[in-house]
C-alpha positions in Angstrom: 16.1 40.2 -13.4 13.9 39.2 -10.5 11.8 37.0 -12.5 15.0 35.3 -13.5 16.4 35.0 -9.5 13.1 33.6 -8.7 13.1 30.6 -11.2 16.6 30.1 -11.0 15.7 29.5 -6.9 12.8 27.6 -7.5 15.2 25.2 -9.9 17.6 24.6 -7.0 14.8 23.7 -4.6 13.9 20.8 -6.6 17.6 19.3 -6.5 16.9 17.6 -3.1 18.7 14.6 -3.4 22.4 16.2 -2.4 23.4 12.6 -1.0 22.2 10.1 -4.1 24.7 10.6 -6.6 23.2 12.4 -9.2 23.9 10.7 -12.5 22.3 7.7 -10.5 19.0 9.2 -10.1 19.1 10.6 -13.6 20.0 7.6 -14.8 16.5 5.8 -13.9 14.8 8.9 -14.7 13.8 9.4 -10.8 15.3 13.1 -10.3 14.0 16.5 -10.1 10.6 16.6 -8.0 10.1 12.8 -8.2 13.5 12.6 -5.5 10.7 13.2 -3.0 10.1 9.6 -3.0 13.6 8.6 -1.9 14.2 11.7 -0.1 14.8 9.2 3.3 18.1 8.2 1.5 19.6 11.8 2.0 17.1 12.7 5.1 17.5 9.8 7.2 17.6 11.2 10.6 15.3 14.5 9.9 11.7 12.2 10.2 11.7 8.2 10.1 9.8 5.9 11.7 9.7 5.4 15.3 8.9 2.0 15.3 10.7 -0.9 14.3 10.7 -2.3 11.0 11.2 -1.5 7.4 10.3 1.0 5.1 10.3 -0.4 1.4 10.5 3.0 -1.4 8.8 2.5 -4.7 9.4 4.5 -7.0 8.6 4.3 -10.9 11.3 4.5 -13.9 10.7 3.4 -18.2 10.9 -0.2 -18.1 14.1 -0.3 -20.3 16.2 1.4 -17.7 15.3 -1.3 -15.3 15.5 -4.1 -17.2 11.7 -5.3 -17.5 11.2 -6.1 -21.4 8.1 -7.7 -20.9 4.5 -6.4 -21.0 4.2 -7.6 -17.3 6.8 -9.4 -15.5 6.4 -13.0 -16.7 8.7 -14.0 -13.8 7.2 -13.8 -11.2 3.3 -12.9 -12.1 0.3 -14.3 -14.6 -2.4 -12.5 -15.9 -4.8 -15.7 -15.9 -7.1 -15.2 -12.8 -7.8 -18.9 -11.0 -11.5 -19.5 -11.1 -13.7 -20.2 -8.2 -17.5 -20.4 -7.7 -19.7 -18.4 -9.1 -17.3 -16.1 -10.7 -18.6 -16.2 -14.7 -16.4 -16.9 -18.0 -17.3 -13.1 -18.5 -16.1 -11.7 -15.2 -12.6 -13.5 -15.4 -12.1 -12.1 -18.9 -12.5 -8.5 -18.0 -10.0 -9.1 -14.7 -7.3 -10.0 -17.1 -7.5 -7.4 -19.6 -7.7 -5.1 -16.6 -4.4 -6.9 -15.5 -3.0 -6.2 -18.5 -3.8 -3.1 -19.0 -2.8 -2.0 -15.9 0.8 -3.4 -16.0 1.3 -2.3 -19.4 2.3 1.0 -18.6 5.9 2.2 -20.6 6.8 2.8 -16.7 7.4 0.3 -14.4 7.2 -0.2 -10.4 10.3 -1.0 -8.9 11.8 -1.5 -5.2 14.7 1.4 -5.2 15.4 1.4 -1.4 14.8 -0.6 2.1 15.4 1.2 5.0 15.7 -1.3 8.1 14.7 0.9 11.6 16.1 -0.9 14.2 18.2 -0.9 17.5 22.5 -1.7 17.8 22.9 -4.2 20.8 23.0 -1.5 23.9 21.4 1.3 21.9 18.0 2.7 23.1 17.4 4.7 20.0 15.8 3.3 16.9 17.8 4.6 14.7 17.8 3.8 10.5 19.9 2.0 8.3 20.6 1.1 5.0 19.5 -2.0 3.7 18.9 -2.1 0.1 19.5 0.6 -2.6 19.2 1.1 -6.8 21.5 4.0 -6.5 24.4 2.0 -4.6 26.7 -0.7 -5.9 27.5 -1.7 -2.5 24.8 -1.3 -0.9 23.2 -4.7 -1.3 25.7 -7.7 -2.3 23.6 -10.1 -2.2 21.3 -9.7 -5.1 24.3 -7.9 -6.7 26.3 -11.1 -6.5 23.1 -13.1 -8.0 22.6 -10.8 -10.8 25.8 -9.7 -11.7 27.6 -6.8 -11.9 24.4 -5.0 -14.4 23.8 -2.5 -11.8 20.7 0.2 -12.9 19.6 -2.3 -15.7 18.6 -5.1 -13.5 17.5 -2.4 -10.8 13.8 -4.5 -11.4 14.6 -7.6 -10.4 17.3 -6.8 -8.0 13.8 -4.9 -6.2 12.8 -8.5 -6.1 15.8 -10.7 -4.6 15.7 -7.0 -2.1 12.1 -8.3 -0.8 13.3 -11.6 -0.5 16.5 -10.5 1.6 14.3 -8.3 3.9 11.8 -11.2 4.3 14.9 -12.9 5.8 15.7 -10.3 8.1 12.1 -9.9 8.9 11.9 -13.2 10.3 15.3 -12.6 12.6 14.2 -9.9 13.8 11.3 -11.0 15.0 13.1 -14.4 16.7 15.6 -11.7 18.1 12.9 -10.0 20.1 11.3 -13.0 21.0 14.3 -14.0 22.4 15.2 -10.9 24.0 11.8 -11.3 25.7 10.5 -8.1 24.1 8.4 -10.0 21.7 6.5 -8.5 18.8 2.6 -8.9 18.6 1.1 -8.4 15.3 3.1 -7.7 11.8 1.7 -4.2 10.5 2.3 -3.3 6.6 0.9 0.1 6.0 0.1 2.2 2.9 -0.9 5.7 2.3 -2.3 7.2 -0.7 -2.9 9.5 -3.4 -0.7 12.9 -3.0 1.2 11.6 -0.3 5.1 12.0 -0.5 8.1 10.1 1.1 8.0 12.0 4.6 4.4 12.6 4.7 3.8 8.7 4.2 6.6 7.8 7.2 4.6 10.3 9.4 1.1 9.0 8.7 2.1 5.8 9.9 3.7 7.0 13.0 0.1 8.5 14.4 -2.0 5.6 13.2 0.9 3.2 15.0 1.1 5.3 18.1 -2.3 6.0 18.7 -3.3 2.5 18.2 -0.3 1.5 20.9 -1.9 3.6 23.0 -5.6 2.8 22.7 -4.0 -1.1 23.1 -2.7 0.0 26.4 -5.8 2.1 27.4 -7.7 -1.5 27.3 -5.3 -3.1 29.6 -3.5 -5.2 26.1 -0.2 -4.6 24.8 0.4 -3.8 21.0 3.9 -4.0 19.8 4.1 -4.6 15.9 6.9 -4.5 13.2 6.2 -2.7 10.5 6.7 -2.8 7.0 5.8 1.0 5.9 5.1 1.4 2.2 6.1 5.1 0.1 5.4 5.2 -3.8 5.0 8.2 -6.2 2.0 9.2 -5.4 1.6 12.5 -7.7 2.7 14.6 -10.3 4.0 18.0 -10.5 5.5 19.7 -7.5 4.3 20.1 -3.6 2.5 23.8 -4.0 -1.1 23.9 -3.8 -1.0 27.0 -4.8 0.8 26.4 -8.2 -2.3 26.2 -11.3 -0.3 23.6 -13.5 0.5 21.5 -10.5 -3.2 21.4 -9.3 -3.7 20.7 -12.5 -1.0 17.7 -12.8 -2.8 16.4 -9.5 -6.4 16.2 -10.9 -4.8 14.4 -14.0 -3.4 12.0 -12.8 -5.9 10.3 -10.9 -6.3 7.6 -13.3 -2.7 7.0 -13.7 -2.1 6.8 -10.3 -5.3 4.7 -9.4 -3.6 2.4 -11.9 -0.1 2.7 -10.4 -1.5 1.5 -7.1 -3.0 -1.5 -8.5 0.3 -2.7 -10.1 1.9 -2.9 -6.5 -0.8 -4.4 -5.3 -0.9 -7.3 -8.6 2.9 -7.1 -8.3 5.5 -6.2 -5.5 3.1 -6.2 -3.0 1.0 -9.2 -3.8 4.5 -11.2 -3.5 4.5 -9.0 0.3 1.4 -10.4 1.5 0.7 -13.3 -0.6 4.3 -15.2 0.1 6.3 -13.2 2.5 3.9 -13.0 5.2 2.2 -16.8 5.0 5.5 -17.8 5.5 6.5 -15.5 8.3 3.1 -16.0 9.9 3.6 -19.8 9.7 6.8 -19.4 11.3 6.2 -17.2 14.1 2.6 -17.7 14.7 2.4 -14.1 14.7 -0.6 -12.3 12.1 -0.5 -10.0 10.0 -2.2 -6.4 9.7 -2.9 -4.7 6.8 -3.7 -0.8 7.2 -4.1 1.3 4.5 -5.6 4.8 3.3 -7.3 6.1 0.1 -5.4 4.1 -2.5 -3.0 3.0 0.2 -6.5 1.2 0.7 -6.9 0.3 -2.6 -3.1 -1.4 -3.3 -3.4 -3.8 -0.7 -6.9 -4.8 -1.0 -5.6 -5.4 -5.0 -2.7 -7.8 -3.0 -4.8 -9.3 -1.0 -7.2 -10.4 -4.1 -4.7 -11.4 -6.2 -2.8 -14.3 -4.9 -4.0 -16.0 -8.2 -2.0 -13.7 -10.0 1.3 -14.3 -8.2 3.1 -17.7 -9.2 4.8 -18.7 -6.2 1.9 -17.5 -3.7 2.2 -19.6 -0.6 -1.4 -20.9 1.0 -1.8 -20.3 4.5 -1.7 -22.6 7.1 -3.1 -19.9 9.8 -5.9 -17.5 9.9 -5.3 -14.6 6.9 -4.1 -11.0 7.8 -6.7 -8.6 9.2 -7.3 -5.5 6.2 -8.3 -2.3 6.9 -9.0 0.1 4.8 -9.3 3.5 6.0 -11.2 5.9 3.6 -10.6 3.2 0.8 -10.0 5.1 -3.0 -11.4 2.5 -4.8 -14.8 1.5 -6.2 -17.1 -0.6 -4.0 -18.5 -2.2 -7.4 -15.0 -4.4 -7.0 -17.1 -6.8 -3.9 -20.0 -7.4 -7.0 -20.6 -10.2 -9.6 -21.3 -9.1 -13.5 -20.6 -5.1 -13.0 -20.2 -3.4 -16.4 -20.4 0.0 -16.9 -21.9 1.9 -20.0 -20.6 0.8 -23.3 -19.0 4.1 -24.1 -17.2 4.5 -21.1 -16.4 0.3 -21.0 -15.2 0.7 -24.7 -12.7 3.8 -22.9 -11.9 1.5 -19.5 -13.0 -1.7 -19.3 -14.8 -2.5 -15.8 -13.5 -4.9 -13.5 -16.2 -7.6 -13.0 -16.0 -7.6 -8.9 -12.3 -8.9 -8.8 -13.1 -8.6 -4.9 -16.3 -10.6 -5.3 -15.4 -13.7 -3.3 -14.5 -12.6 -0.2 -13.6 -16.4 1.2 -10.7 -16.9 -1.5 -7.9 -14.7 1.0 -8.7 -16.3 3.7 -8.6 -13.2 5.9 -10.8 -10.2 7.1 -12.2 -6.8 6.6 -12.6 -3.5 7.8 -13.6 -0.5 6.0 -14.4 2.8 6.9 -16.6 5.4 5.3 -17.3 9.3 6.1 -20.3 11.4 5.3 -17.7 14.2 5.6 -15.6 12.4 2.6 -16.2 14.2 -0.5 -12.7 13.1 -1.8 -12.7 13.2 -6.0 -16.1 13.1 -6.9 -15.5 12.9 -10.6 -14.1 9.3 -10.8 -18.0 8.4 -10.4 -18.5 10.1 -13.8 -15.1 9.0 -15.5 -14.5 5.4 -14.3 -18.0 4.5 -12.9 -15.8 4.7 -9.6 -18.1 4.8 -6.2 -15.5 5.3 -3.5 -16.3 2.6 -0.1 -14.4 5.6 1.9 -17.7 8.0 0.3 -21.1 8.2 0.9 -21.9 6.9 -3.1 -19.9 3.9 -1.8 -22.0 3.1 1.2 -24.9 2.8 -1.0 -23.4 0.1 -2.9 -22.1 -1.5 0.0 -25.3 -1.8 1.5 -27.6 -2.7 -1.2 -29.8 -5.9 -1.9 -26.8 -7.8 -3.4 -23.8 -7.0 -1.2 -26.5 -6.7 2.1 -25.4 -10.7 3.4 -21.7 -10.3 3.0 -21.7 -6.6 5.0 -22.5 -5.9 8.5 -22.5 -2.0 8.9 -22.1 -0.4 12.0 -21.2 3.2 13.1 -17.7 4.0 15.1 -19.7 4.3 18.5 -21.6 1.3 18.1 -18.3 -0.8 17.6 -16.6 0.8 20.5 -19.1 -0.1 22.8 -19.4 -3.9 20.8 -18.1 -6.5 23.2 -18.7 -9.6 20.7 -16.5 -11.3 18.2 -16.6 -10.3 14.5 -17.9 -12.6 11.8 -14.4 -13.2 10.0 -16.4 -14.0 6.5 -17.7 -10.7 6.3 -16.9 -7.3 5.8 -17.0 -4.9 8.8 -18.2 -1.3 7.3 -17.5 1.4 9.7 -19.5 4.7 9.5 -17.3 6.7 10.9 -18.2 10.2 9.8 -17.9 11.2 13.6 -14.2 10.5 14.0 -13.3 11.2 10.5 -14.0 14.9 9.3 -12.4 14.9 6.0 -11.1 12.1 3.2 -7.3 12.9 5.3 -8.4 13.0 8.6 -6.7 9.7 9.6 -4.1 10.7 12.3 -6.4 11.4 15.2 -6.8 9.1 18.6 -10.0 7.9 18.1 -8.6 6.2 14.5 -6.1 4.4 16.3 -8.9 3.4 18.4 -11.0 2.1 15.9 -8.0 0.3 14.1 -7.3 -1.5 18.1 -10.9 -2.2 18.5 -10.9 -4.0 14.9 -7.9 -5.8 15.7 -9.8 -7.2 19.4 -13.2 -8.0 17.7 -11.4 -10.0 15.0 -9.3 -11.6 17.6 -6.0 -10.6 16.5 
């Protein structure tokens, strides 16, 4: 009997999501634990962001439920990579069957909700509200009155025409400031990674945002972004560490969710920072800062690669976003020419070829960070030829014979005391395994110090 009153608790726990209607949620397949990652829709006021902007929720549902038919959305994307020099016949061919692979998945990323943070004429509070949601059939009438009346079936490409409504809104909101004589300084999308949920995401961003405002302000220089916050499903199984299966459901699905990453960054979030923000930044002058953790790291340094991939990418007419990736979860082979790995493991997952290997193509720059004290999943080495740039293994890529021109490494301390300008065509590799303790140990002041001091030396 007591055995049957704990599960039957345990089962009620998992039913967060008292405000979505529930046949909604079930209907795309996104209930039960996975309501973590649009737990914002029935939390709104218990944690959000406390700085302006938008929060865009992935979340992941089969593709027939959503309406994508295709292998990868045709639409919008093409897997043929656009050549440039010094990038072999070979290389390119491996890119697009890792393109396709990765976007073949019988699941598909989709927008379900946009959350705009904002302030009501005469209101002091930034308070949240509703700007784009699958689970509503009011909610957003615009793309509803585009697409028709199809609801949960077009909840894809409605995720789409929402991006392109908040772009938009982006754009008045940052004229409305201007205007207002508040003005914004810098736009700041943000990502976090592997094992993070919905709330966990919003609140990682608050400390890196905060502590960077504050290191601005330390340095006599005013920081004052709008952000675009990123949350997808991050993990499977539930949220105890102590549970066996659902360690065991985290460890597994590393590669999944390495792979899930990469599809935002090819798809939704390419179209983000390869056509949303050239225009805004053409616009406003204003430019863009991409942050990111882990594989928060790892999805928008895939974005910021893969303009080629997008069909309506926009070039840029001003200097490309500043990147930095903050313990970065993906392989540091991406930044070299002609990688394979071992034919058994190649015939399992086909390497990449360095899709990162021209560095000039974005148009933009780099930071990365790496720890001595990172030791975070040390078996992708051995099952995907993975060497994490946030890891030690990484650093020795980073810094070897072939990579050595393109990489200027530095420690934390000696870029603090730096008072010259960054070399924009090459990437800034932090050693900062005296700031950063552990793979998660990103929400500290001297982090938001490191992220303002990037931002000055790059002259953003």
């Amino acid at each position: 009997m007591i055995l049957f009153v704990v599960i039957f608790l345990l089962a009620q726990c998992t039913k967060i999501n008292q405000h979505v209607p529930e046949k909604e949620v079930e209907g795309l397949q996104t209930d039960g634990v996975l309501s973590r990652y649009h737990e914002v829709l029935n939390l709104p006021f218990s944690r959000h962001m406390l700085h302006p902007g938008y929060l865009v929720g992935i979340e992941k549902s089969p593709r027939e439920l959503i309406g994508l038919n295709t292998s990868f959305d045709e639409v919008h994307l093409t897997n043929s990579t656009t050549n440039s020099a010094n990038i072999s016949d070979e290389d390119l061919t491996r890119q697009q069957k890792v393109f396709e692979r990765t976007l073949g998945d019988p699941k598909a990323m989709f927008v379900s909700h946009i959350l705009r943070y904002g302030r009501a004429q005469g209101d002091q509070q930034l308070k949240p509200g509703l700007f784009y949601s699958a689970y509503s059939k009011t909610a957003f009438g615009k793309a509803k009155k585009l697409l028709g009346d199809c609801h949960q079936r077009c909840a894809y490409q409605e995720g789409w025409q929402a991006l392109q409504a908040m772009e938009e809104a982006l754009l008045k909101d940052i004229q409305s400031a201007s205007k207002s004589k508040k003005p914004y300084t810098h736009i700041f999308v943000a990502a976090m990674g592997w094992n993070n949920d919905q709330l966990e995401s919003i609140e990682r961003y608050n400390a890196i945002i905060e502590h960077t405002k504050r290191a601005a302000a330390s340095s006599g220089s005013n920081f004052n972004p709008i952000v675009v916050g990123v949350t997808w499903p991050s993990v499977w199984g539930g949220q105890s560490v102590l549970d066996l299966a659902n360690r065991t459901l985290h460890i597994a699905s590393y590669p999944t969710k390495a792979d899930d990453a990469d599809e935002i960054g090819y798809g939704l979030l390419n179209y983000v920072v390869n056509a949303m923000l050239p225009r805004i930044e053409a616009e406003t002058r204003l430019t863009s800062i991409l942050a990111g953790h882990s594989m928060g790291a790892r999805m928008l340094t895939r974005a910021y690669f893969s303009s080629s991939h997008l069909k309506d990418a926009v070039p840029r007419k001003n200097v490309g976003p500043l990147v930095i990736g903050l313990q970065g979860a993906f392989s540091a082979n991406r930044f070299r020419s002609d990688f394979s790995l071992s034919p058994l493991v190649d015939w399992v997952r086909s390497a990449e070829s360095g899709p990162y290997q021209n560095l000039d193509a974005p148009g933009g720059s780099m930071v990365l960070t790496w720890s001595r004290e990172d030791h975070a999943n040390p078996v992708a080495r051995f099952v995907t030829g993975a060497v994490h740039v946030g890891g030690k293994p990484g650093k020795e890529v980073m810094v070897d014979d072939e990579l050595g021109d393109r990489v200027v490494p530095l420690n934390w301390e000696e870029l603090r005391a730096s008072s010259t300008t960054c070399n924009r065509n090459k990437i800034l590799y932090v050693d900062a395994s005296s700031i950063i303790k552990t793979h998660s140990d990103i929400r500290n002041p001297e982090v938001g110090q490191l992220v303002w001091r990037s931002i000055e030396c790059f002259g953003r």
